[in-house]
C-alpha positions in Angstrom: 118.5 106.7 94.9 116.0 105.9 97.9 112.5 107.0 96.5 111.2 107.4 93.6 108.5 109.4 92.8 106.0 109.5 89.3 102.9 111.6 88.5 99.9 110.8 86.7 96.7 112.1 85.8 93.8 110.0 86.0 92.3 109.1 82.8 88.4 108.8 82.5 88.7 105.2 81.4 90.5 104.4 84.8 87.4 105.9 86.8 84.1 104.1 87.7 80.8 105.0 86.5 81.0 107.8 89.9 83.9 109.1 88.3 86.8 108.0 91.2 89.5 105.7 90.3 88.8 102.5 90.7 90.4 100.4 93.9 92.7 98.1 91.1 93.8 100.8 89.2 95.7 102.5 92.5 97.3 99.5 92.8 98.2 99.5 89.2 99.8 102.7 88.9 101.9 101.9 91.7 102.9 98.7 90.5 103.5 101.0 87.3 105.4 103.0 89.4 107.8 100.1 90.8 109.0 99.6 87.4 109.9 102.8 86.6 112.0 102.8 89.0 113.4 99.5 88.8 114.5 100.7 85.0 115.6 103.9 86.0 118.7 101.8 88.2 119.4 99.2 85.0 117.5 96.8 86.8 114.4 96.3 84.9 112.4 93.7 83.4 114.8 93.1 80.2 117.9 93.9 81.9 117.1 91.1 85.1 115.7 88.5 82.2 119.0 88.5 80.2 120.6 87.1 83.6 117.8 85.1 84.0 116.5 86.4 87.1 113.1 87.9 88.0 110.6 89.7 90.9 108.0 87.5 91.6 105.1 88.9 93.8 103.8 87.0 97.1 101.3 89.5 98.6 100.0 93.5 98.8 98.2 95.0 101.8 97.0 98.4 101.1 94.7 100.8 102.3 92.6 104.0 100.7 91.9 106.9 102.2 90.5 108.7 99.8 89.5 108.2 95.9 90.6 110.8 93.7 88.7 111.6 90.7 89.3 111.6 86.7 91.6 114.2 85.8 92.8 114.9 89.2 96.5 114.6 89.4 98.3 112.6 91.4 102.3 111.5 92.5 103.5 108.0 93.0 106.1 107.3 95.8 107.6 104.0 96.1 111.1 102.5 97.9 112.6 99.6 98.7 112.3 99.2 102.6 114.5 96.0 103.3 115.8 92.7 102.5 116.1 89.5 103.8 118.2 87.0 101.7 115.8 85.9 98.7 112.7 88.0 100.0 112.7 92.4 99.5 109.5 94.3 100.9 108.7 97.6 98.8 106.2 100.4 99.7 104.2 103.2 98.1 102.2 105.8 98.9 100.1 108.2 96.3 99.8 111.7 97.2 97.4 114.0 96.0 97.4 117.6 94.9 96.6 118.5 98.1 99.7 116.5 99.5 97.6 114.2 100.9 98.0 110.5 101.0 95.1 108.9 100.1 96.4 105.7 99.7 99.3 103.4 101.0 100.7 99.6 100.6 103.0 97.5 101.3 104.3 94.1 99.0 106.8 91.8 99.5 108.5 90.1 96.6 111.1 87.0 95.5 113.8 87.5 93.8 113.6 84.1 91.4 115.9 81.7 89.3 114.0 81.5 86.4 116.0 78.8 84.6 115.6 76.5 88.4 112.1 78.3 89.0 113.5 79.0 92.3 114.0 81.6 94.6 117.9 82.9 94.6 119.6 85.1 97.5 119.4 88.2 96.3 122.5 89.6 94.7 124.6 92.5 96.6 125.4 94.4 93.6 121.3 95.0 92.9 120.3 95.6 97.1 123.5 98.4 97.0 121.6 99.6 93.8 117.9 99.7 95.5 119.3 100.9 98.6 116.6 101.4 101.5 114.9 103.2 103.3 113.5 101.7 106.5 109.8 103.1 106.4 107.0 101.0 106.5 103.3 101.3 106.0 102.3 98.0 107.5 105.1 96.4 109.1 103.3 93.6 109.8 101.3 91.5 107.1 97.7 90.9 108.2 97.1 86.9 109.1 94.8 85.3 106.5 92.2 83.5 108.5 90.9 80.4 107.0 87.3 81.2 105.6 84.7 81.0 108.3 80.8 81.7 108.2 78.8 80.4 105.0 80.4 80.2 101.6 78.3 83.5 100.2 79.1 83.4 96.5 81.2 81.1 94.6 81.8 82.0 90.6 83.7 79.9 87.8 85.6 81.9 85.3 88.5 81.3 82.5 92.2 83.3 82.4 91.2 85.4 79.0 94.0 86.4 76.9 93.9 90.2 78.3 94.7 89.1 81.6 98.2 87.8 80.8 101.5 90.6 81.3 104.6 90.6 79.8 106.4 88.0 81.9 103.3 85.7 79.9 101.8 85.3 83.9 98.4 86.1 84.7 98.6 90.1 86.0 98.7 90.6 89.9 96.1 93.1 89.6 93.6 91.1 88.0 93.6 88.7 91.0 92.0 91.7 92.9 89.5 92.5 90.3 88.5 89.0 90.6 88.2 89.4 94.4 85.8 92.0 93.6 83.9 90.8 90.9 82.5 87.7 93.5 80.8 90.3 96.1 77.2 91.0 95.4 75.6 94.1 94.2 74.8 95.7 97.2 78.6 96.1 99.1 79.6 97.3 95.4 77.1 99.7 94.3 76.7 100.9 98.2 80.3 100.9 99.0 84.1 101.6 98.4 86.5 99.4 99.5 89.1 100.7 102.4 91.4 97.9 102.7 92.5 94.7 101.4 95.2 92.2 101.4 95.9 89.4 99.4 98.7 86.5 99.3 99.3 84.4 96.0 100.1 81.0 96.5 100.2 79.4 93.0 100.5 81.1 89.2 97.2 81.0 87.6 98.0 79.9 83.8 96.3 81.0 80.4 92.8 78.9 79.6 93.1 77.9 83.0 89.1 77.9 84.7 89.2 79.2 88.2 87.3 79.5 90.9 86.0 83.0 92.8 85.0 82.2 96.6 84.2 84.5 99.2 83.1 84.6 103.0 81.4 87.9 105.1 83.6 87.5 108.2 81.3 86.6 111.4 83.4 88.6 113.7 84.2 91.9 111.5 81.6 94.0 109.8 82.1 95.3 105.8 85.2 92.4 105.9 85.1 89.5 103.7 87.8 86.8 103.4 88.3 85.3 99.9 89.7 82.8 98.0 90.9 81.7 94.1 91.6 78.0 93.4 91.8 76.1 90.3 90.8 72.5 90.5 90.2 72.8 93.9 94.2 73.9 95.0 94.2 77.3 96.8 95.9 79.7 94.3 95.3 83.1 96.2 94.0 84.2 99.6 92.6 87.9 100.6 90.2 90.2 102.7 88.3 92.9 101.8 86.9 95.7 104.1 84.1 98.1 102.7 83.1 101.7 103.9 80.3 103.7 103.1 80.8 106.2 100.4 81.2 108.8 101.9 84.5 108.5 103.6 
C-alpha cells in the first residue's frame, strides 16, 4: 500500500461561527487520517507500544486553498514519502467533492525508543511495510526566523486536561490553536489563515503554564512568526500567513 485515502463529512461542531472548518481541524483529520493508515498495515499506536517504539512529531508545514464548509464532504490522502535512518516525512492532501485540493502538508516525524526516550533507526520490516511514494508538497521546510519586529502579544496559559492524547502528551494540534489564540481580533475576525508552519522543540507536560508569543514580520505582510516556551525555554516555533476572506 502507497496511499491511503479516508472520507469525512464535516460536522457543524468542527466549523467556525462562518460555517467553514476551522484551520486546526484540517490538520486534525489528516493527522486522523495518518493513523488509520498506520493501523490498517499492523503498525499502529498499540501494536508499535508493545515493542516499545513510537512516532514522535517535529514539525507540519501546510497550506489551504480553500475552506470547505459544514456538511460538505471531503477525502483524505496521506503517504509516506521517504526515510532517512531515524527520521520519515509523510504528506497529505484533502480533496474536495469537486476533486479539488484545497489543502496540502507536509510533517516529518521520529521514529522513538520509548524505554531510552531516544530516537532508533527505523526498522526495515516497518519502511517495506509503509513503502513510498516520492511526492512531495513542500520539499523543503520553511526556515524559522528568529522573532524580529516588536513582541505584539504575549499570553500565559495552563496545559488543561482536554489537551492531553492518548500517548498522555499534550496534542500537536493544540500547539496550533495556541498559535492562533495569541493574534488579535482583527487578523481573526478579518481573515483566514493560508499558511503555516510550526517545529516543536520540547513536549509541553500536563499543569505545565506556558507562554503564547508572537511577532508581525517586518519584511512580509499577513505573516507572523511565533513562539511557545515554558519557563522561558523555547518549546515550539511557527509562522502564520493570513488572507482576506475571500480567497
Amino acid at each position: 500500500m502507497s496511499k491511503y485515502w479516508k472520507k469525512f463529512t464535516i460536522p457543524y461542531y468542527d466549523t467556525n461561527s462562518e460555517g467553514y472548518i476551522k484551520p486546526e481541524n484540517i490538520l486534525s483529520y489528516m493527522a486522523e487520517t495518518s493513523s488509520w493508515h498506520s493501523d490498517s498495515l499492523g503498525l499502529g499506536f498499540y501494536e508499535l507500544s508493545k515493542k516499545n517504539y513510537a512516532w514522535m512529531l517535529l514539525r507540519w508545514e501546510a497550506e489551504i486553498l480553500k475552506y470547505p464548509k459544514a456538511k460538505d464532504n471531503v477525502v483524505i490522502g496521506t503517504w509516506t514519502s521517504g526515510f532517512d535512518r531515524f527520521y520519515a516525512t509523510r504528506e497529505f492532501v484533502m480533496i474536495d467533492e469537486s476533486g479539488d485540493i484545497v489543502a496540502k502538508a507536509t510533517t516529518k516525524w521520529f521514529f522513538l525508543d520509548i524505554k531510552k526516550r531516544r530516537p532508533k533507526r527505523i526498522p526495515d520490516e516497518i519502511q517495506v511495510k509503509y513503502s513510498f511514494v516520492e511526492e512531495f508538497n513542500f520539499p523543503d521546510f520553511t526556515d524559522m526566523d528568529e522573532s524580529t519586529g516588536d513582541l505584539v502579544e504575549s499570553r500565559l496559559m495552563r496545559v488543561r486536561r482536554s489537551d492531553i492524547d492518548s500517548n498522555n502528551h499534550v496534542n500537536n494540534i493544540r500547539y496550533i490553536e495556541w498559535m492562533q489564540e495569541g493574534l488579535e481580533d482583527r487578523v481573526l475576525d478579518n481573515m483566514k489563515l493560508h499558511k503555516l508552519g510550526i517545529v516543536y522543540k520540547k513536549e509541553i507536560l500536563p499543569g505545565d503554564e506556558f507562554k503564547t508569543n508572537w511577532w508581525r514580520d517586518e519584511k512580509r505582510d499577513k505573516y507572523f512568526n511565533h513562539a511557545i516556551s515554558v519557563n522561558g525555554e523555547l518549546n515550539a516555533q511557527g509562522f502564520t500567513l493570513w488572507k482576506g476572506k475571500d480567497f
